[in-house]
matplotlib code that plots the C-alpha trace (Angstrom):
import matplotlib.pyplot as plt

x = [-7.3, -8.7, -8.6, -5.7, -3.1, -6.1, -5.9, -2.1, -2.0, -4.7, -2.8, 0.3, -1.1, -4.5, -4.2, -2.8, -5.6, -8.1, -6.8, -6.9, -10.1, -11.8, -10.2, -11.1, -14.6, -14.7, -13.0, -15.3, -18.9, -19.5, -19.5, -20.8, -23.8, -24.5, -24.0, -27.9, -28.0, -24.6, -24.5, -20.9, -20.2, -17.2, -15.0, -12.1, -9.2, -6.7, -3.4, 0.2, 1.9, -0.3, -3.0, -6.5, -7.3, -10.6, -11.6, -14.7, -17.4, -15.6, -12.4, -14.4, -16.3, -13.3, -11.8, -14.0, -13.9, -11.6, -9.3, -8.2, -8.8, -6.4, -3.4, -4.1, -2.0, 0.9, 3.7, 5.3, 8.5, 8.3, 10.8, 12.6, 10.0, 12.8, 15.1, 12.5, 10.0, 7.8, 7.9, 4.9, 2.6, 0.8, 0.0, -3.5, -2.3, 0.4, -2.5, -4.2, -1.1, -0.4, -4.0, -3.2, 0.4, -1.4, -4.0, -1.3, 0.7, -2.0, -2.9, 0.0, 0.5, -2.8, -1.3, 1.3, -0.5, -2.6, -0.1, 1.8, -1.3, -2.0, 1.5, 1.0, 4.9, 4.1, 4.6, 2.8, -0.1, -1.5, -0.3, -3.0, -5.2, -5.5, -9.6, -11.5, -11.2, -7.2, -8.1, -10.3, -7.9, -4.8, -6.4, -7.6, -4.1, -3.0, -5.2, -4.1, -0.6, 0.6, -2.1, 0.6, 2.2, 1.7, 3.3, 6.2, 6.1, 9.4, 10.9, 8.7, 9.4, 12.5, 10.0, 7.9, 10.6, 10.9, 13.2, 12.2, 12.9, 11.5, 13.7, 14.1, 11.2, 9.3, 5.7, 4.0, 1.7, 4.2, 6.2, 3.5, 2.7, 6.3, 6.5, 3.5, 4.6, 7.6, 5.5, 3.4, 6.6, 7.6, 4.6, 4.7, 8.2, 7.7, 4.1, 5.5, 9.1, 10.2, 13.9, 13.7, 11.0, 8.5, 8.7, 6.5, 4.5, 4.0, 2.8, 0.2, -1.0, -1.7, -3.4, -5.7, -6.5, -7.3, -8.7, -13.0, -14.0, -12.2, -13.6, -17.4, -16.7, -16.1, -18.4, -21.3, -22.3, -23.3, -19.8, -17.9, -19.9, -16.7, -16.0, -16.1, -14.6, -14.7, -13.9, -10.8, -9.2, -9.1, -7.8, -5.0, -4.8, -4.2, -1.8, 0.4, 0.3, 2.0, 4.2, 5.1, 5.5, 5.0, 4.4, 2.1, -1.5, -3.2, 0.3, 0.3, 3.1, 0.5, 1.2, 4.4, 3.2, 2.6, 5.5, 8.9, 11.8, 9.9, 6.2, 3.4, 4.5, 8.0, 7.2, 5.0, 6.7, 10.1, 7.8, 5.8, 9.2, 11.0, 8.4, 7.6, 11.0, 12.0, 14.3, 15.0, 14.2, 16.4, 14.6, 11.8, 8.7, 6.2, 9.2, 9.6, 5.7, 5.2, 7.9, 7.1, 5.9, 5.1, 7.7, 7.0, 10.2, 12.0, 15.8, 16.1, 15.9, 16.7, 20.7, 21.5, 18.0, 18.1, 17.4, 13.7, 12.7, 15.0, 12.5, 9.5, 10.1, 10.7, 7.5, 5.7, 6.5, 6.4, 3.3, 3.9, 5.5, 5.0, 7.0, 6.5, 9.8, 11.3, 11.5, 15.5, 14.0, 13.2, 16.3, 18.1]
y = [12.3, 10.6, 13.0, 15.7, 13.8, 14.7, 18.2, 18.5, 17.3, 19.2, 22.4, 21.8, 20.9, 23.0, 23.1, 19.7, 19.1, 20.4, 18.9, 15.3, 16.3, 17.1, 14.1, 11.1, 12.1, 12.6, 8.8, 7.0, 9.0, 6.1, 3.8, 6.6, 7.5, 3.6, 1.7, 1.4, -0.3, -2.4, -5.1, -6.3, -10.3, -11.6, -12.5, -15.4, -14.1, -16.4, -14.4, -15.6, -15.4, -16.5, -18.6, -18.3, -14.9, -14.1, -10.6, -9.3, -7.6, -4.3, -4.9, -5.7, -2.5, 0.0, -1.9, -1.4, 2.3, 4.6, 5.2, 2.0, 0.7, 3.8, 1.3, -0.9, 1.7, 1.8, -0.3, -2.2, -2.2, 0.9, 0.7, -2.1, -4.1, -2.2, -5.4, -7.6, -7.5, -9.8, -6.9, -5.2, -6.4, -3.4, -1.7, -3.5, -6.7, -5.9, -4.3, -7.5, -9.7, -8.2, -8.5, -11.8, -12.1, -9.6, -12.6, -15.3, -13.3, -13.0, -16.9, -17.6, -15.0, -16.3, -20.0, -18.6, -17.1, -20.0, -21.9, -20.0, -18.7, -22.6, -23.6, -24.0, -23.2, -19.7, -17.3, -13.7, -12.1, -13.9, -12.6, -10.4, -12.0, -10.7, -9.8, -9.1, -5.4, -5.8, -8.1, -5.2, -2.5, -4.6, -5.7, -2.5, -0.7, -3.0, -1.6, 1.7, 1.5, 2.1, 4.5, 7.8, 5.8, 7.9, 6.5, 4.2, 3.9, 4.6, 5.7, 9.4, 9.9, 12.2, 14.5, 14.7, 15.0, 18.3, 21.5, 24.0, 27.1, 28.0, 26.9, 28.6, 27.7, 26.7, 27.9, 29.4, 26.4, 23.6, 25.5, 25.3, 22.1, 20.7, 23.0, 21.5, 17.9, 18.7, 20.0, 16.6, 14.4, 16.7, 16.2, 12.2, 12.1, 13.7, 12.7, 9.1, 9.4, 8.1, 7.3, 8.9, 10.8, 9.3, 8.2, 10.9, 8.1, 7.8, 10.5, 11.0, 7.6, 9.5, 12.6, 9.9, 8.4, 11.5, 13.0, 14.0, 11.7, 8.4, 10.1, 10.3, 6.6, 5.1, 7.2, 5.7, 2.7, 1.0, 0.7, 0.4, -2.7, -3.2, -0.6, -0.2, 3.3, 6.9, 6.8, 8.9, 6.4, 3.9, 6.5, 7.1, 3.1, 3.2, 5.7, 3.9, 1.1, 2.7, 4.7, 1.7, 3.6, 1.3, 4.6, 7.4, 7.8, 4.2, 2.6, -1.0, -3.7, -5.5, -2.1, -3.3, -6.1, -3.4, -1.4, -3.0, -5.0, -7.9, -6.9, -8.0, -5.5, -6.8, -10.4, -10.0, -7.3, -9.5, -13.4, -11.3, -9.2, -12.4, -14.4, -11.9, -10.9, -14.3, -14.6, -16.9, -16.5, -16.2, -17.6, -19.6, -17.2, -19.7, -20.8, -17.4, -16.5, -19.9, -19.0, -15.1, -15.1, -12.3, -11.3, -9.5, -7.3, -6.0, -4.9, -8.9, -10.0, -7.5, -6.6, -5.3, -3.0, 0.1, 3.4, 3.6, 0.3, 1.0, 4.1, 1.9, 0.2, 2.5, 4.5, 1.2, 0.9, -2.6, -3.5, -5.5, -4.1, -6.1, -6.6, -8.8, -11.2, -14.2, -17.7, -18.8, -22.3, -19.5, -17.5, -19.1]
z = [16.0, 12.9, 10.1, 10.9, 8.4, 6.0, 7.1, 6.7, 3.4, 2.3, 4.0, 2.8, -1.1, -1.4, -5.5, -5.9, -3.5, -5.5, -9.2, -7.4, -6.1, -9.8, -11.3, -8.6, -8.9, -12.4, -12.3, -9.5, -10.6, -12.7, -9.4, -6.9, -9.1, -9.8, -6.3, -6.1, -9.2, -9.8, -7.2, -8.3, -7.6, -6.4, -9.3, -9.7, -12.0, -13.4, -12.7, -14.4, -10.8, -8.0, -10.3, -9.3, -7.1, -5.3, -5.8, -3.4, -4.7, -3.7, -5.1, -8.4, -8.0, -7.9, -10.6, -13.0, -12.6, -14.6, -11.9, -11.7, -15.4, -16.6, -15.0, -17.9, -19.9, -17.5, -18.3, -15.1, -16.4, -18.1, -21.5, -20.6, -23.2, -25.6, -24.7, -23.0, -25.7, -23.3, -20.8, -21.9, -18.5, -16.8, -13.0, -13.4, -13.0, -10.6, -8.8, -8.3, -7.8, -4.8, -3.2, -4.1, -2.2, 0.5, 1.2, 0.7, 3.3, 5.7, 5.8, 6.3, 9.7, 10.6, 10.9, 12.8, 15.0, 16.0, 16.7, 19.1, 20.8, 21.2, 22.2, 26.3, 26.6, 25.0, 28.1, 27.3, 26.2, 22.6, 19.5, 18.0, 15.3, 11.9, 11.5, 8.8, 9.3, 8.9, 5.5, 4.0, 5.0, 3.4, 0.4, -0.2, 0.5, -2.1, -4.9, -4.0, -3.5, -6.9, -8.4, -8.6, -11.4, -14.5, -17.9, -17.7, -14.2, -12.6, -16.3, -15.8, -12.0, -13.0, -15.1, -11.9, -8.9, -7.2, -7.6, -5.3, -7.4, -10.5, -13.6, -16.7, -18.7, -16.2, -15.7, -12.2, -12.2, -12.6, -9.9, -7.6, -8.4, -7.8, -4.1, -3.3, -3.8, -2.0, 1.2, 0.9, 1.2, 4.5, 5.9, 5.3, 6.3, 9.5, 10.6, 9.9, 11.5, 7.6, 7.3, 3.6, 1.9, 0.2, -3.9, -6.0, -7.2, -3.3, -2.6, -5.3, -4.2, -1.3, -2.2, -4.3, -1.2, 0.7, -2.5, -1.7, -4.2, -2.2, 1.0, 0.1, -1.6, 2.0, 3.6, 1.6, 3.6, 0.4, -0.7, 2.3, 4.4, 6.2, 7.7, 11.7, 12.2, 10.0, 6.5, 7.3, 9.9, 7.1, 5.0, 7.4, 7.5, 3.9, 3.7, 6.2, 4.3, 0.8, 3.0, 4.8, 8.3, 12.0, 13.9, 13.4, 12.5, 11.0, 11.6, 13.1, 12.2, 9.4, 7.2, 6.5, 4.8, 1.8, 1.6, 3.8, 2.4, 2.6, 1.5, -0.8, -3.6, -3.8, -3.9, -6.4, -8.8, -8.5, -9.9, -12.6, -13.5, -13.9, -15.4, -18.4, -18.9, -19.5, -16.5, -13.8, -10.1, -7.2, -4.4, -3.5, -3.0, -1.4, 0.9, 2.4, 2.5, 4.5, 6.9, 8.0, 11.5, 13.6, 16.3, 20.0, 19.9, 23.5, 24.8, 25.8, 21.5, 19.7, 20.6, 17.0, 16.5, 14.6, 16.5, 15.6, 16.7, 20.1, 20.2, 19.6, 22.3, 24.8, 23.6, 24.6, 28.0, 28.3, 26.6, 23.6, 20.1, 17.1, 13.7, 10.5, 10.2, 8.9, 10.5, 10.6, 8.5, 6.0, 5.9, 3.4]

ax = plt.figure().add_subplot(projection="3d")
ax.plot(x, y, z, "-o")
ax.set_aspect("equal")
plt.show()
């Protein structure tokens, strides 16, 4: 039922809860007090990576709110800049590089799709198509995927990871804090059948999302135009999509395409990394996007499958179970 991965992270976090609570509404009021008044456009930026990207009127709406303009003072790379001195690029423009590779990603399925739903030798039921509802939900996981960062990105995680009892020095608060982040990344593992817990940065990507202030944002019908189901279905969408699960509540095979060893985050971190740093490439990025398909998986294909997709199948029961992949033309 839509909303009980809300419940259970609220549960299992109630102060972290609340803290996320008091500071995404202090960081979206300016939007949620102005959406009668601010009609945002659509907006074209001109992005080092991917070139010209489309942003909807939406996307161009939660930018421009503190939540997502405090990722302007996040470093990507955190202190490598120290030997890279052209390393100084920021989460806001990662942000928006992988809507890009999201959409680029997505035309390219779509493609696929047709084409095998047209091929008369295709034997099965169609591939599914990629609506406008999955467009919105992707594009929008893609904004959200990597607002836990806090300074330096990856550089402050160790600050931030958990140890269950208190350590000398260490206050009631922070304790609490630290258990309660721990309890989140249970309940994600779990809920989502994860192979390893979650990243912190994950996971308060997560409480951001389930955070009141997000909530009443895509409840208000003046923000969210695209939605066709509760505000906290997408929400559980969304979360799928950073945790990168294909089971469990919101899950589908498309959430993959946001955080999976071949996903939008990845091929955009790895041009941008390489393209401020001053290094070369090791593969051909439009190549592989051009190729990825989307696969119908069963015992009859997949001899060498890990245990969870053995158990996805199963679980289906001979209705059709779906996975992002990589045409062999591609491979190389």
């Amino acid at each position: 039922m839509a909303g009980e991965l809300r419940k259970a992270i609220r549960a299992a976090a109630p102060e972290v809860s609340v803290t996320f609570d008091a500071l995404c509404a202090q960081w979206l009021a300016p939007l949620a007090e102005g959406l009668d008044e601010v009609r945002p456009r659509p907006k074209q930026v001109n992005d080092a990576v991917w070139g010209t990207v489309e942003l909807f009127p939406w996307e161009v709406a939660l930018l421009d709110t503190p939540l997502f303009q405090r990722m302007r003072g996040v470093r990507q790379l955190g202190l490598a800049y120290l030997v890279f001195p052209g390393a100084v690029h920021d989460r806001l423009e990662h942000l928006i590089g992988v809507v890009a590779a999201v959409e680029t990603m997505m035309q390219s399925l779509s493609r696929q799709i047709e084409r095998r739903n047209g091929d008369d030798e295709h034997k099965g039921p169609p591939l599914p198509a990629i609506t406008s509802r999955h467009r919105y939900r992707l594009r929008l996981a893609a904004m959200f995927h990597d607002l836990g960062h806090g300074p330096f990105s990856h550089a402050i995680e160790p600050v931030l990871e958990v140890s269950s009892p208190l350590g000398e020095g260490q206050s009631v608060a922070e304790g609490t804090w630290r258990g309660e982040i721990a309890e989140v990344r249970s309940v994600l593992k779990r809920t989502y059948g994860l192979n390893s817990i979650p990243a912190v940065s994950e996971v308060i990507s997560v409480m951001m999302i389930m955070s009141s202030g997000v909530t009443e944002l895509l409840r208000d019908h003046r923000f969210a135009t695209r939605l066709e189901a509760p505000p906290t279905a997408l929400q559980e969408e969304l979360v799928a999509c950073v945790v990168g699960a294909v089971n469990g509540p919101g899950a589908d095979h498309l959430s993959a395409l946001i955080s999976s060893q071949l996903d939008a985050d990845r091929m955009d971190y790895l041009s941008r990394d390489a393209h401020h740093a001053g290094l070369p490439m090791g593969f051909d990025t439009a190549r592989l996007l051009s190729r990825m398909e989307v696969l119908e998986l069963h015992d009859d294909n997949t001899p060498g499958a890990d245990s969870a997709t053995r158990v996805r199948i199963a679980d289906a029961q001979g209705n059709p179970v779906y996975q992002i992949g990589i045409a062999a033309s591609g491979f190389g």
